[in-house]
N, C-alpha and C positions, 0 to 999 in steps of 0.2 A: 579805329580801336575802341572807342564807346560801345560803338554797339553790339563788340563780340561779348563785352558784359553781361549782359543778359540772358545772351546765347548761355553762357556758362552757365549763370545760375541757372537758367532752365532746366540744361542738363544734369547739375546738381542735384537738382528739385526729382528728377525723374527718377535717377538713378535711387534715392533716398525711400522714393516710392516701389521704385522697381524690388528693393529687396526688402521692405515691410508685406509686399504681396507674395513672398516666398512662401511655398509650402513648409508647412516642419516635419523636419525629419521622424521618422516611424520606430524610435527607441525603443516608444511605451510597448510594439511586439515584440523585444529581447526580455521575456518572463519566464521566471522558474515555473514553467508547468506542469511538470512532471510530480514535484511535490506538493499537489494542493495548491500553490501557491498565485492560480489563475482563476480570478472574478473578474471578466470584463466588462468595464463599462456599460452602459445603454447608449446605442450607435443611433439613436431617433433624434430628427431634428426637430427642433421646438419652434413654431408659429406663435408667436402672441406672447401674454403675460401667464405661466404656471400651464398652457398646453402643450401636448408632446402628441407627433403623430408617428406611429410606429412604425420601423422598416422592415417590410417586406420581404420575404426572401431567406438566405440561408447563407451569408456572409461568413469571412475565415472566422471572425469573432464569434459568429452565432455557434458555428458548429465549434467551437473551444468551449461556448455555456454548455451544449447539450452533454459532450462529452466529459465535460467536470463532472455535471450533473449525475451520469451514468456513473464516474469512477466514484462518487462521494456515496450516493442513495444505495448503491449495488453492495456497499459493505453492513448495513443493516441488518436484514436475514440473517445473512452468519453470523454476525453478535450474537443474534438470539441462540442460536445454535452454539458459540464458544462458549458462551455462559451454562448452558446447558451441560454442555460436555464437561468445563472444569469441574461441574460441581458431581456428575458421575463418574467421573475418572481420576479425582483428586483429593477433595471438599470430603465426601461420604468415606471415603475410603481410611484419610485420617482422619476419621470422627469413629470410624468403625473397626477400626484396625483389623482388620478381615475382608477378604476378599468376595469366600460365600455369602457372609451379610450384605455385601456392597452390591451385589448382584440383582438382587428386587429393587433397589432404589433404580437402577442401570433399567429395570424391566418396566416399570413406571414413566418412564420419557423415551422410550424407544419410539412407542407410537406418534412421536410428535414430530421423531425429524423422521422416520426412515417409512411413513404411510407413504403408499403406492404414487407417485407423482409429485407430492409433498417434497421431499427428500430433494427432486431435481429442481423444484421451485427456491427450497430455502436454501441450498450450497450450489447443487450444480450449474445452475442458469447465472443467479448471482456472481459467483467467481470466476467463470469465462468473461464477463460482461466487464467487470473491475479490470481483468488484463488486459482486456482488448482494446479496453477506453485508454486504459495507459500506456499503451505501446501507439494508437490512434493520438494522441496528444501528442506524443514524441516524435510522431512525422510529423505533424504539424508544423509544430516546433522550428525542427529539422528544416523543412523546406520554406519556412519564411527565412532563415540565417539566411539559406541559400538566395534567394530572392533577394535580399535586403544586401546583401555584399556584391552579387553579381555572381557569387562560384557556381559554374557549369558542371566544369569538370572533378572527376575524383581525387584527382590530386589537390586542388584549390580549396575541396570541400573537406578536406583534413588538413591541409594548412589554417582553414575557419575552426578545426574542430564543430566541424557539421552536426554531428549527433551531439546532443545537449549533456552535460556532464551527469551524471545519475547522482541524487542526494542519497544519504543513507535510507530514507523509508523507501524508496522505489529498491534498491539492492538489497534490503531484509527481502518483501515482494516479491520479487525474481527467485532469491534463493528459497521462500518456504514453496513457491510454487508446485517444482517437481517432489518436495517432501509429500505435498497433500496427495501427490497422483502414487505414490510409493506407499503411501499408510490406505489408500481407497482400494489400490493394488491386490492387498492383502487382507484388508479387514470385510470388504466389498463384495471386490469384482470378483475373486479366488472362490470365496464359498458360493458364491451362484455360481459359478464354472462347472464347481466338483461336487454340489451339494444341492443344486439349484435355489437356494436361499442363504440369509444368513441370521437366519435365527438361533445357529446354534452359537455365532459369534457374542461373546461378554469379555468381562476381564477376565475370567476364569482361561481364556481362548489369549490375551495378550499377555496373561501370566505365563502361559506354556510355552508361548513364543519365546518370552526371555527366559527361560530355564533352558531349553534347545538352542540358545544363542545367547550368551547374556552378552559380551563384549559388544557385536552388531547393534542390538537394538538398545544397548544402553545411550551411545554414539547416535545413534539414530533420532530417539525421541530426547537427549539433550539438547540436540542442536536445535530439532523440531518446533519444541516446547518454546524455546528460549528467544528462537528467530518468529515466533510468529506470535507471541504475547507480546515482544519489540514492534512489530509491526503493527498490530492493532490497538495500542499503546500508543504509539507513534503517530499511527490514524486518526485516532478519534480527536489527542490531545490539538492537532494540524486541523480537524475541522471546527472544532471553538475556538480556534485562533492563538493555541498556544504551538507555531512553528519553532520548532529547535534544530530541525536536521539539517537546513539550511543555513544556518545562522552566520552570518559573512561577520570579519573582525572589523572594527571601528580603529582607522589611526589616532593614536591619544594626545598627539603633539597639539600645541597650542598655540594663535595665532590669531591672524583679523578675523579668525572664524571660530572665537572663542567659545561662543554661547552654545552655535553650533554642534563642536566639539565636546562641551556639557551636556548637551541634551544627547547626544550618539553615548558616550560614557555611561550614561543612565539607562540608556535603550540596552548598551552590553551589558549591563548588569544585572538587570533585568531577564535579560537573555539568559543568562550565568545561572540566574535563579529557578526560571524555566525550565534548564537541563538536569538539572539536579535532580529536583520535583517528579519532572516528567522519566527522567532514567531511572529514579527511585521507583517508582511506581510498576514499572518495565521489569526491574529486577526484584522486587516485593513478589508479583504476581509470577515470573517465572520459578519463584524459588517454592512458592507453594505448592506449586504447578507438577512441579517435580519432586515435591517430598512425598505427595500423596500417589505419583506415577509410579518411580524410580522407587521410593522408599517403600512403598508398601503394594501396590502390584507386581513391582518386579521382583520384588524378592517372596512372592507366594509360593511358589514352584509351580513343578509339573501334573498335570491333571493326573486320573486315573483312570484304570477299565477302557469301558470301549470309548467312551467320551473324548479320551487322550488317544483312541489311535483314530479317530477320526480329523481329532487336528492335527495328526502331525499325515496325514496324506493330504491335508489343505496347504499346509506349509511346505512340502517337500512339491505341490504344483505351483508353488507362486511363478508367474512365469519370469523369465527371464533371469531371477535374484532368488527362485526357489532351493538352488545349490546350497547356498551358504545362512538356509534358515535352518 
């Protein structure tokens, strides 16, 4: 009997070892990535005192930087270009209360987004790039759940809730998406179709549209305006690190995790104040956005002469949605 003692501790001993040599589990991959909300790590291991030698390769993490990198850097250009546009489409328009006046300010930056390959550089390339990185994050995403729980099959993988739940800035996102391929549709691709340019396109040209439709396109570019100043609102405030779309509730009850519970309180609060701030800002800019659109282009009217019957044969070709213009 003595000397099964020892036996024991031995195997005490081992066993105590055996699970301090445990792997840890792979939580820190359960991240909101979809909204910004993934900076990973540097996966390099360090030799020595303050050296690091860098990993090689192209790891699930590395390809999560590149593809941040792509969805953050890719919204840039269009800035320049939304700032541009608000201020010909909105900014001058109420400062001029005239359409014809507003027209030479519009004629003065046309050449900066719509020169020959320019145009594809600063929206087109850009915002294919934004989506694709974002829907490329959301497999990701997707198939580490799956990985990390074991789910195979499709059923197991919606019992996981497989695909990551979408925050409000990725579903503003989605929804201006096909708006911007429906306003390119028409202001675009339509007068190079019928006219093989679109030089003749101005507001005088979006004026006419909503005289020939006001209901449609009033619907159209409210929601337009509204969802996509939310969005880039939403974006920029997400990339200096004011996240609100995400924002999870703190329990307020109190307990041996009091201080804890103090400092979450103050995080929500904080958060509270964020929202405000950041949706203030969201709805400030949508509402100018549209005084100057809705208020004062759309209610210009209908052109004249041959001017006006050239856009309404651009308008009655829109494809698909030309019907109802």
């Amino acid at each position: 009997m003595p000397s099964e003692t020892p036996k024991l501790e031995e195997i005490e001993t081992k066993s105590v070892i055996s699970l301090q040599e445990l792997d840890p589990s792979p939580v820190d991959d359960i991240t909101d990535i979809e909204s910004a909300g993934y900076f990973p790590r540097a996966a390099s291991p360090t030799h020595g005192a303050g050296l690091s030698i860098p990993k090689l390769g192209l790891s699930g993490h590395r390809w999560d930087s590149w593809l941040t990198g792509i969805q953050k850097y890719s919204t840039y250009p269009p800035t320049a270009f939304f700032i541009l546009h608000l201020a010909n489409t909105s900014l001058i328009p109420l400062v001029t209360r005239s359409v014809p006046a507003s027209e030479s300010y519009l004629l003065l930056t046309r050449p900066v987004y719509q020169a020959p390959g320019l145009e594809h550089l600063v929206l087109t390339i850009p915002i294919l790039a934004h989506i694709a990185s974002g829907i490329a994050l959301r497999n990701i995403r997707a198939s580490r759940r799956a990985r990390l729980y074991g789910a195979e099959t499709r059923e197991q993988r919606q019992t996981l809730y497989f695909w990551p739940r979408m925050s409000l800035q990725a579903r503003t996102g989605y929804f201006v998406a096909p708006l911007i391929g429906v306003h390119a549709l028409v202001n675009r691709i339509t007068p190079v179709l019928v006219e093989g340019g679109s030089s003749g396109v101005g507001l005088g040209y979006v004026a006419h549209g909503f005289a020939r439709s006001s209901m449609f396109w009033n619907i159209f570019y409210f929601f337009f305006v509204t969802a996509s100043v939310w969005h880039f609102v939403g974006g920029w405030t997400t990339w200096m690190g004011w996240r609100v779309t995400t924002a999870r509730k703190e329990r307020s009850q109190k307990g041996a995790l009091g201080a804890y519970i103090d400092h979450s309180e103050a995080r929500s609060r904080r958060q509270r104040k964020m929202w405000w701030v950041v949706n203030g800002l969201a709805a400030a800019g949508a509402a100018v956005w549209l005084a100057g659109a809705l208020g004062v282009v759309g209610r210009a009217g209908e052109g004249a002469g041959w001017e006006a019957k050239g856009w309404n044969e651009m308008y009655s070709q829109v494809p698909i949605i030309g019907q109802w213009l």
